[in-house]
N, C-alpha and C positions, 0 to 999 in steps of 0.2 A: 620501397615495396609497401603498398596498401598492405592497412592492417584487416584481418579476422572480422566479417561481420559476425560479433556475439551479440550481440543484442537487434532484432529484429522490429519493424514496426509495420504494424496494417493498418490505413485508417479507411472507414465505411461507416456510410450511417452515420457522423457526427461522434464516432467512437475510436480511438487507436488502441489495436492491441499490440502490448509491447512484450515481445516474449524474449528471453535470454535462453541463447541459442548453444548450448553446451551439453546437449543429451548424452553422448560420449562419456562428459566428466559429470554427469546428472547435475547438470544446471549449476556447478561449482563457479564460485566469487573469483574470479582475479582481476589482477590487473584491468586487463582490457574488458572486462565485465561491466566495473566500476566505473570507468569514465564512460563509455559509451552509453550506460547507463544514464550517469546524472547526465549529459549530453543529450540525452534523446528527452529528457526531462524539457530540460532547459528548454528546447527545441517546439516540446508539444503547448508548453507555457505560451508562447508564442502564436501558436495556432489559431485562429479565430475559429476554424473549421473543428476543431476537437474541443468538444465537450464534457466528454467521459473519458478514464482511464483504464484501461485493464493490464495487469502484470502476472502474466503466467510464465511457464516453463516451459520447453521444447520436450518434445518425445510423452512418454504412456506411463515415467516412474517419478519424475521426481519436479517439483516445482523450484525449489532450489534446494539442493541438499547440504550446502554448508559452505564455507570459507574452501581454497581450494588451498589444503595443508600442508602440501609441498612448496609451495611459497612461504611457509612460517621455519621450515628449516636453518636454522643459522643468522636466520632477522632480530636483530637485536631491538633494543625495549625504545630508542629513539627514531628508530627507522619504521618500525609499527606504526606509532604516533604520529608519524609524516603522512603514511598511505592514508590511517585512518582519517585524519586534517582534510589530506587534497581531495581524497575521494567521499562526497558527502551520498553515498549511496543511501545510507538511511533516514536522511533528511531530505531526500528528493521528493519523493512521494507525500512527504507530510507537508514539504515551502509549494508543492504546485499546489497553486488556486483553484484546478479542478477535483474534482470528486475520482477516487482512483480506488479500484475493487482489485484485491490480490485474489486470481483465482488456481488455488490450491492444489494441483492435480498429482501429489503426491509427497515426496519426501519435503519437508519444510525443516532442515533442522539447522541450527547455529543460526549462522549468519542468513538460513532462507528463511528463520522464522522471525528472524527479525526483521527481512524484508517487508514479512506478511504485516508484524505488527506496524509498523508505521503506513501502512495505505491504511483507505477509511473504513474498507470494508473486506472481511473475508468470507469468501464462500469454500469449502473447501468438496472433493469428494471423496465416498466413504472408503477412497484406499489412502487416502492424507493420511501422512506420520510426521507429527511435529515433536519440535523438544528443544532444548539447550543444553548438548553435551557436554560444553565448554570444560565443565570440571574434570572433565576425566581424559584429559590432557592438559590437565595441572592449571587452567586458564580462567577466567573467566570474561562470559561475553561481554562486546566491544563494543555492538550496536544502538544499544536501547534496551536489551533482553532486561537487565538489572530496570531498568529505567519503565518503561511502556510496557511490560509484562505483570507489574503488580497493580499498572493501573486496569487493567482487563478480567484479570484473573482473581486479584486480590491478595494480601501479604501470603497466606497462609500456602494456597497453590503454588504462587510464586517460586517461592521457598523452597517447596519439596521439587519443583520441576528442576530449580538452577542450584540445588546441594547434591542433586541424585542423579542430573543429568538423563531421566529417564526420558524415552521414546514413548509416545501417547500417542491414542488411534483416531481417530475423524468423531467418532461419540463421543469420547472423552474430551475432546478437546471442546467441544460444543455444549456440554455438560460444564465446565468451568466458567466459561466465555472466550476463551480462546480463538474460538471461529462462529461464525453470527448462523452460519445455516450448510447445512450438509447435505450432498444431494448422491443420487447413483452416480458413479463412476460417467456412466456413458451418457449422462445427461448434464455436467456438469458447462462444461463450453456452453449451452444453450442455456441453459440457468441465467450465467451470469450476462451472457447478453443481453436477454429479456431487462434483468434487472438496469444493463449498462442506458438500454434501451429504454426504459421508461426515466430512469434519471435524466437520460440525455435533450426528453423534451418539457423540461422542466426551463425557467429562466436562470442563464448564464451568472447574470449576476446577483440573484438570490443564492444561488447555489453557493458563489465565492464568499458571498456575505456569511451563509450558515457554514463551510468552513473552518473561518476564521475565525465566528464567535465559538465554536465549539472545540476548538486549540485552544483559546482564551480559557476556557471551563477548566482543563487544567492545571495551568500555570498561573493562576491569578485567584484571589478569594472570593465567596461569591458577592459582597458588595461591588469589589472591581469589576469582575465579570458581566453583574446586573447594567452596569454604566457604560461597556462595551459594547452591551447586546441592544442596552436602547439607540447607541450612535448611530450601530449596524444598519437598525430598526426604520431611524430619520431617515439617514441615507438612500438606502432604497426607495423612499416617496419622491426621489429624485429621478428614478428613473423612468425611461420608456415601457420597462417591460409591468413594470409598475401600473399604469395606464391601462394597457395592454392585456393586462391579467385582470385586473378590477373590471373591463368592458366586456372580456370574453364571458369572465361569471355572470355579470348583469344579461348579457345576450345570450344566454346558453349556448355557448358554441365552445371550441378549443382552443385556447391560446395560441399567439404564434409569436413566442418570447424569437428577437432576434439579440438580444444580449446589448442591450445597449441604454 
């Protein structure tokens, strides 16, 4: 028996939208969430034709609202550690080479906001409620929330979000750094397209290059970093699009990066 399409995918334009399709359980994590998910990753990796990323949630409430917690029932402390291993949902968005915008259309909490933090970019709209309850079911999160929340937010936010577990609104969250840009509810979907949309005619492989140096910006000091960013730097004079970009400037005309 065919499984459950939960996780959905459109692509147009040079852009896929990947929405997780569980309005029902407001966008809630399981199983089959998880693998279809890094799956469809995997998939769009692949793509020559996708450019851009977008990750939203199905239905008008919730972008993902959390881990789905009827699954935690009875799961013991080595059987967690398995799901979380197999299923690298929070690392998908951040190992694909393309540029990937989590758009925000409402509940983001637990495991949906750490969805959000690891794409590159969030937009949220102004009915988004983020948080990390994790605490107040004696837990703490599993994703990255400890990890990529204090590098967004800073120690101090951090801290009161994942000891308090409080629920925060679309301003506040954008007042911290939590979310890069807030828009009306009903203009959100076209927001982030414009934005998917201008990214998308940008060069393929500038794009994977800045990326990667900007992962590196993290995990590395800034002398390693600096040494990365000029490799990235050479590299790129190796391309076509390179060419391409430098001729379009000189002719005033618009580039026509084909990624190569």
């Amino acid at each position: 028996m065919a499984k459950e399409k939960v996780v959905l995918v459109d692509i147009a334009d040079r852009i896929a939208t990947v929405t997780i399709n569980r309005p029902d359980k407001l966008n809630a994590l399981n199983k089959d969430v998880r693998e279809q998910f890094v799956q469809v990753m995997d998939e769009l990796e692949d793509n020559d034709d996708v450019r851009v990323v977008i990750v939203t949630g199905a239905g008008d409430k919730a972008f993902v609202a959390g881990a789905d917690i009827a699954e935690f029932k009875g799961r013991g402390g080595v059987d967690q550690l398995h799901v979380t291993k197999r299923f690298g949902i929070f690392e998908a968005p951040e190992r694909l080479p393309k540029p990937v915008i989590a758009a925000v259309n409402g509940f983001a909490l637990g495991g949906g906001c750490e969805l959000a933090l690891a794409c590159d970019i969030r937009i949220a709209s102004d009915k988004a409620r983020m948080g990390q309850p994790e605490v107040s079911l004696g837990i703490l999160p599993g994703g990255g929330g400890t990890q990529r929340l204090p590098r967004l937010v800073g120690l101090g936010n951090a801290y009161k979000l994942l000891y308090t577990g409080q629920i925060i609104k679309a301003d506040e969250a954008l007042r911290i750094g939590l979310v890069d840009e807030v828009v009306p509810h009903d203009q959100l979907q076209q927001r982030v397209r414009e934005l998917a949309t201008e990214i998308a005619g940008k060069s393929p492989i500038a794009l994977e290059l800045i990326k990667d140096a900007v992962r590196a910006s993290v995990r590395t000091s800034l002398d390693d970093g600096m040494r990365h960013e000029t490799t990235l730097f050479g590299l790129a004079f190796s391309s076509a699009d390179k060419e391409e970009g430098v001729n379009a400037f000189l002719e005033k005309r618009t580039p026509d990066f084909k990624g190569k």
